[in-house]
C-alpha positions in Angstrom: -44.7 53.9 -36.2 -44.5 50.3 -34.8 -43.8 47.7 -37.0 -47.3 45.8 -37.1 -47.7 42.0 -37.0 -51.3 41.3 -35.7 -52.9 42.6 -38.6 -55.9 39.6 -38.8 -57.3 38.2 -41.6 -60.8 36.6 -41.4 -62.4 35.1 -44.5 -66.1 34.3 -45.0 -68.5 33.9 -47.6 -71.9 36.3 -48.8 -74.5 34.5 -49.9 -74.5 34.0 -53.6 -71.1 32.7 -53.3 -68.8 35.3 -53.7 -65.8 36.1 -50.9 -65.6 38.2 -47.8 -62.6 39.3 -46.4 -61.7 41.1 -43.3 -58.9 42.6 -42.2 -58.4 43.8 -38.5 -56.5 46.5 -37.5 -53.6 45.7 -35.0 -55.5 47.8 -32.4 -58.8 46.7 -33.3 -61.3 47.2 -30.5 -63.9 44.2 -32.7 -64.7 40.8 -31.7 -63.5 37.7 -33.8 -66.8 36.5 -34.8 -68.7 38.3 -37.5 -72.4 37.8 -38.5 -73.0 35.5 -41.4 -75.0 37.3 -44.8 -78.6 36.7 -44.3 -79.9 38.4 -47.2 -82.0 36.1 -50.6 -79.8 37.0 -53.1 -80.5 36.5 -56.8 -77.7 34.8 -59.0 -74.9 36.4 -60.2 -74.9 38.1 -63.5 -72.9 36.6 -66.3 -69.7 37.1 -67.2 -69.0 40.0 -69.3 -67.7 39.8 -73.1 -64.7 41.0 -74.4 -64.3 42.9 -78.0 -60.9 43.5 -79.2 -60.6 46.8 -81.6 -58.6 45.8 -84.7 -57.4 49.3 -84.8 -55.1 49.3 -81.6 -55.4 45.3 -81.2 -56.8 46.2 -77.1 -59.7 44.2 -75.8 -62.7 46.5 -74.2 -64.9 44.4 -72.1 -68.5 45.3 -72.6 -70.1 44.6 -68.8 -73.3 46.0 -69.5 -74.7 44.8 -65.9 -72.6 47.4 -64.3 -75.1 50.2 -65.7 -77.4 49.0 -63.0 -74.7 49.4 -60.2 -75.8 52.4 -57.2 -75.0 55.9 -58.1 -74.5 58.1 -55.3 -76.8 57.0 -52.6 -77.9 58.2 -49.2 -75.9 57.6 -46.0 -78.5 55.0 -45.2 -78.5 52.9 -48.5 -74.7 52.8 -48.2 -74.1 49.4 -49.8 -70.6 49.3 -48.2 -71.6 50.3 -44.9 -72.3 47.4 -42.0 -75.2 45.7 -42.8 -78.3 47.1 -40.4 -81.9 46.2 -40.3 -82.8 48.9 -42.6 -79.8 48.5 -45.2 -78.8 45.0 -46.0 -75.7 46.1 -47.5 -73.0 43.9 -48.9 -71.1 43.4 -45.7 -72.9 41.8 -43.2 -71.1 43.0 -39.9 -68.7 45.8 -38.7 -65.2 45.8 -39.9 -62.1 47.8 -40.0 -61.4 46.7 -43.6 -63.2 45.0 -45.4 -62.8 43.1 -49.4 -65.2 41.1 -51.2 -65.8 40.2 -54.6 -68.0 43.1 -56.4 -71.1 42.0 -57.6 -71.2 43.5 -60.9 -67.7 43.3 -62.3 -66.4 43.7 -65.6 -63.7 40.7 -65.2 -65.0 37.3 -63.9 -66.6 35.9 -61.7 -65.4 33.0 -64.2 -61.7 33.0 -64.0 -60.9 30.2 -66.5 -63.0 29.9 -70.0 -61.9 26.3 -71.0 -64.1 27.7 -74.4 -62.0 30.2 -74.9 -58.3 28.7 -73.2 -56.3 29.0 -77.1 -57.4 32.4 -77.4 -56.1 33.9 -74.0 -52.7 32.2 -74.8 -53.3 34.1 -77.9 -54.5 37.8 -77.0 -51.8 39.4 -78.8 -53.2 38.3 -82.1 -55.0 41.0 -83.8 -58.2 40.6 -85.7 -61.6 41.4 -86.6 -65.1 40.5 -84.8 -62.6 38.3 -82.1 -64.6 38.4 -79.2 -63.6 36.3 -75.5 -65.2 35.6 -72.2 -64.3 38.5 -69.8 -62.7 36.2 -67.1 -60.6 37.1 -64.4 -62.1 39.2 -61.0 -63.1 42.2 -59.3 -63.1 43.3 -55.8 -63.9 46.4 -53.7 -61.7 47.5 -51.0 -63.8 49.2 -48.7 -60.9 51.4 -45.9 -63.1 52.2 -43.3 -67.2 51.5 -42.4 -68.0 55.5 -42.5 -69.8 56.5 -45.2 -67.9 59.2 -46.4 -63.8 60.4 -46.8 -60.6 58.4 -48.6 -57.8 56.5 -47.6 -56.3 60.3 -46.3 -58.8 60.5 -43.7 -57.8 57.3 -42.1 -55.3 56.8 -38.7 -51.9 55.3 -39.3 -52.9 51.7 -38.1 -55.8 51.3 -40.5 -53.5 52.7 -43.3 -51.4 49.8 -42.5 -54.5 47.6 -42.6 -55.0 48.7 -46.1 -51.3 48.2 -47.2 -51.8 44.7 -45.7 -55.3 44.1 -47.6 -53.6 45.1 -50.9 -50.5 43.2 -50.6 -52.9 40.2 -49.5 -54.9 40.4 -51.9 -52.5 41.0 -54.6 -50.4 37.6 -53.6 -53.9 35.5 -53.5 -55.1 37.3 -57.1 -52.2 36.6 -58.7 -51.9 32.7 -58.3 -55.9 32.2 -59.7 -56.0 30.7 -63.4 -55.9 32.7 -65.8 -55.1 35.6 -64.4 -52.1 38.2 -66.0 -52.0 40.9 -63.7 -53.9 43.0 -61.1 -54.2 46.3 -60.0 -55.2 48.0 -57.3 -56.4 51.7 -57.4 -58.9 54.2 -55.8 -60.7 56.4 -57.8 -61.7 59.8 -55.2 -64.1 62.8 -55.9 -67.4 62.5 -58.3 -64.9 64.6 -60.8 -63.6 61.7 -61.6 -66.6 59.7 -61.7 -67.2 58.1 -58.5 -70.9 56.4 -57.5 -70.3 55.7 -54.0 -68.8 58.4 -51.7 -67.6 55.5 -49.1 -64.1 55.7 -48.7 -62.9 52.4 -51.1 -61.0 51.3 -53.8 -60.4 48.5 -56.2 -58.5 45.8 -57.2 -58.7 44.5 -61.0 -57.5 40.9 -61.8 -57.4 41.1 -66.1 -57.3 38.1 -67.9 -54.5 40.1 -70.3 -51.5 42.7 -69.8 -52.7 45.6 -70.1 -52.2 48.3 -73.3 -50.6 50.3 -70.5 -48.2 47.9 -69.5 -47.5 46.3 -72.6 -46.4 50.0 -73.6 -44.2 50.0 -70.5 -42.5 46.8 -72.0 -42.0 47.7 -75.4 -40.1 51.1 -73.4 -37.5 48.9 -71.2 -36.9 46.6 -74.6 -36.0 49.9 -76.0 -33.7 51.4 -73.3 -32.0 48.0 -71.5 -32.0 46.6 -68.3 -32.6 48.6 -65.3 -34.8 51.2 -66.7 -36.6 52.2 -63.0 -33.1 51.9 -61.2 -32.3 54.7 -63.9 -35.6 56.7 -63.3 -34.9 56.5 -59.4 -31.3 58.2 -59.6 -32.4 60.6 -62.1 -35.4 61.7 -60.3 -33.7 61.6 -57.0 -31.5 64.2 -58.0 -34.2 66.6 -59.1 -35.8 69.3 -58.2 -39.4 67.5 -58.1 -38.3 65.2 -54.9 -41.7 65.4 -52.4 -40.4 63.2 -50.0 -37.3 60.7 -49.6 -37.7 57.9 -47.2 -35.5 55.0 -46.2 -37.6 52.0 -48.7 -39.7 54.9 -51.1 -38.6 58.3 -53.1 -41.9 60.2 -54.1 -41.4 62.4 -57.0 -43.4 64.7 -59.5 -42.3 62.9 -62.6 -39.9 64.8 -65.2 -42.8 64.5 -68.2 -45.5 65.2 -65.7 -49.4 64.8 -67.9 -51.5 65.9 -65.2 -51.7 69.1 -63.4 -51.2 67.1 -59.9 -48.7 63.7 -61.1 -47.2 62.1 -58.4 -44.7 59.0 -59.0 -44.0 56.7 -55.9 -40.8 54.4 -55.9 -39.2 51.7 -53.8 -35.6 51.9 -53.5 -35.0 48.0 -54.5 -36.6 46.0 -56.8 -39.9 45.4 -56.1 -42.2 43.6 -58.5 -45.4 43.8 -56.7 -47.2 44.5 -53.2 -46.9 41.1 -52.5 -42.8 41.5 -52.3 -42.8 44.3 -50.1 -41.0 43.6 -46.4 -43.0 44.2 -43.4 -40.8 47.4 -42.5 -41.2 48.9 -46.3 -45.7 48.1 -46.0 -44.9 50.3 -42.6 -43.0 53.2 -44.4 -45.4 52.8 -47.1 -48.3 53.2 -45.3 -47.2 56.7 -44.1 -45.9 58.4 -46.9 -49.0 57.2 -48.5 -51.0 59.1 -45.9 -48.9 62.3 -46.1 -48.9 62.7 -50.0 -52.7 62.4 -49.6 -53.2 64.4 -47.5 -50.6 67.0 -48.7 -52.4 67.2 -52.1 -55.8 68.0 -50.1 -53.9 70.8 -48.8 -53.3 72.1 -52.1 -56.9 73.8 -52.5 -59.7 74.4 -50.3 -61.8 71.6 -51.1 -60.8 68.2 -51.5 -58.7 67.4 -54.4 -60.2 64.5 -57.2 -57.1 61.5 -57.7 -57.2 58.2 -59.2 -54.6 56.6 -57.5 -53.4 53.4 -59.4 -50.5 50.8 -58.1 -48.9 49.7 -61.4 -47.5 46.1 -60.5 -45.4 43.8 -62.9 -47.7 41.4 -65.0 -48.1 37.5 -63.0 -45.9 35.9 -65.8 -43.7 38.5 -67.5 -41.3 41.4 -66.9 -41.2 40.7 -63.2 -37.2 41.3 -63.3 -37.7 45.1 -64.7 -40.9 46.2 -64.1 -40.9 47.6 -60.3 -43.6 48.2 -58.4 -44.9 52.5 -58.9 -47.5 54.3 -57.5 -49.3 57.0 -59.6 -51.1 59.1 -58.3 -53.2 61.9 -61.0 -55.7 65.0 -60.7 -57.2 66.9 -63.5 -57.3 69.9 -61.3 -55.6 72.6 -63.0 -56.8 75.2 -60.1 -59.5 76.2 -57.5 -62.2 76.0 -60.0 -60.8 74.4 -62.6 -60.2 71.0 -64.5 -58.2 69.4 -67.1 -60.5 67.7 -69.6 -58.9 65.1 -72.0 -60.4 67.0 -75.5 -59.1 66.7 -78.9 -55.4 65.7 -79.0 -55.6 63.8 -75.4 -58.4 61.7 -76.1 -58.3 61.7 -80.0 -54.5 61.0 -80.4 -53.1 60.3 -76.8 -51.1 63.5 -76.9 -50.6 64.9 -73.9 -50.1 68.8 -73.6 -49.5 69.4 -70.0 -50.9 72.9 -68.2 -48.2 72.9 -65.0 -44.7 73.0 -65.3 -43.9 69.9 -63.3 -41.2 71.5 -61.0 -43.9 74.3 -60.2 -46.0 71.3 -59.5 -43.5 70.1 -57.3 -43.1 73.0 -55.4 -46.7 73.7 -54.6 -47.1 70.0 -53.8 -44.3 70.1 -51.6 -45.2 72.8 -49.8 -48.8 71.3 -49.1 -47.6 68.2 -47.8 -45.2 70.7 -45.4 -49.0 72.2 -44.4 -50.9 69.2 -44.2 -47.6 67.6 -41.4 -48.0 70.7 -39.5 -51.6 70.4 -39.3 -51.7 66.9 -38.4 -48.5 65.2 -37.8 -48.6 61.2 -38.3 
């Protein structure tokens, strides 16, 4: 693959306010100029509220104007298809990639709540009936203009495209007030709860660290400096190795949850997408592609992931926390799931189904199929 420099951004702006970006391929075959959002718009909905529970001292943000968000429509109501006459969607021209601001978020559009400025400082605090302006932002990623697949079924160049978006993205996020940390992810398949079957994903800009990240903190205070440097050699040396590159190991992790748990590396420090070199977004882009598609092999039908980019916090950790991707399926088999029942989702103890070496394995050997089938 060709290192990729013409990757084009082109910003505009929908019509209650909230930002457009575009982001054309290096081989794109569109014009520069896109059509402006024509559509009467009514005004945003307010911000969400966050509660904190006193029992674990996290903040739950209660958005309750995403209940009226689209659930699974028709090809032709795609709201993240190019707008047409007939479906005045929320992206008014073609694109290759495409990233705006979603509409019904549960963080922002405020990013700053001068209200509410001593108790962000102070979110660690733990108390009852505290309650704070869900500020920060939310934006959909939409990887293609088709109305149906995932980032696996896209070409190399758009894959890049994506990589770019994210790391673009990710840079611009994390220098807006108030924001602690952001986090891309795609969530795939209706098993794990999708409402739109366009192939998109996420990004997340919290107001807070998160109770995941906080956890990874409290783990590197525990075991000293150079925790992922650690987890790289160890893992490198295992069994569970899917695929070594020149800037990325990907790895079945050795305390694996999930029946499909794939861990995703960079060989230096990284704290973010933003940090990444031109030549490690093209390796990325890739591998990305392959363990995708790899795990699709796995089965006959397409396999549900969330797929989540776990970047260091804006403000802390950023010399030990390195960039990972996780990528996580509840399938357990052909016909069969993982459901999160009583110790999971009561206590947060994980009893795991697959062996992760035998997860390895099987993964390893789909990824083996899915090159074969379609080499990148």
């Amino acid at each position: 693959m060709n290192t990729l420099t013409s990757i084009v951004t082109r910003a505009a702006l929908l019509n209650d306010g909230r930002e457009l970006f575009y982001f054309d391929d290096a081989d794109t075959t569109l014009p520069p100029e896109r059509a402006i959002d024509a559509r009467e718009l009514d005004a945003r909905p307010a911000n969400a509220v966050m509660r904190q529970d006193v029992l674990t001292g996290e903040w739950i943000s209660i958005a309750a104007a995403r209940q009226n968000r689209v659930h699974l429509p028709s090809a032709d109501a795609d709201p993240l298809a190019p707008a047409t006459a007939t479906n005045p969607s929320e992206i008014p021209d073609t694109y290759d990639v495409a990233v705006f601001e979603n509409r019904s978020p549960s963080f922002g559009p405020m990013l700053f709540d001068a209200a509410d400025a001593i108790g962000l400082d102070e979110l660690t605090t733990v108390g009852l009936g505290r309650s704070r302006t869900s500020v920060g932002r939310c934006e959909v990623v939409c990887f293609s203009p088709a109305n149906t697949g995932s980032f696996a079924d896209q070409t190399p160049s758009r894959a890049r495209t994506i990589v770019e978006a994210w790391a673009h993205r990710t840079e611009a996020l994390s220098k807006m007030p108030g924001i602690a940390q952001v986090f891309p992810f795609e969530n795939r398949g209706e098993a794990i709860g999708v409402t739109l079957h366009h192939p998109h994903g996420q990004i997340y800009a919290y107001p807070y660290v998160t109770p995941r990240t906080t956890a990874l903190l409290n783990s590197i205070e525990k075991f000293g400096p150079g925790m992922f440097q650690s987890i790289l050699e160890f893992e490198q040396a295992s069994e569970r190795v899917l695929i070594r590159g020149e800037h990325f190991t990907a790895f079945v992790p050795f305390a694996a949850r999930w029946p499909v748990e794939i861990h995703l590396l960079p060989h230096r420090h990284i704290p973010d997408l933003a940090a990444t070199s031109t030549e490690e977004r093209d390796e990325l882009a890739l591998m990305y592609l392959r363990i995708l598609r790899g795990i699709d092999r796995l089965y006959d039908t397409p396999t549900p992931y969330i797929s989540a980019w776990h970047q260091a916090p804006v403000n802390v950790g950023r010399d030990e926390i390195r960039l990972m991707l996780q990528i996580t399926s509840p399938r357990r088999g052909q016909d069969r799931l993982k459901f999160l029942a009583g110790s999971e989702s009561a206590m947060g103890a994980f009893i795991g189904d697959v062996p992760p070496e035998t997860s390895a394995a099987l993964v390893r050997a789909a990824i083996a199929t899915a090159d074969l089938e379609n080499p990148l």
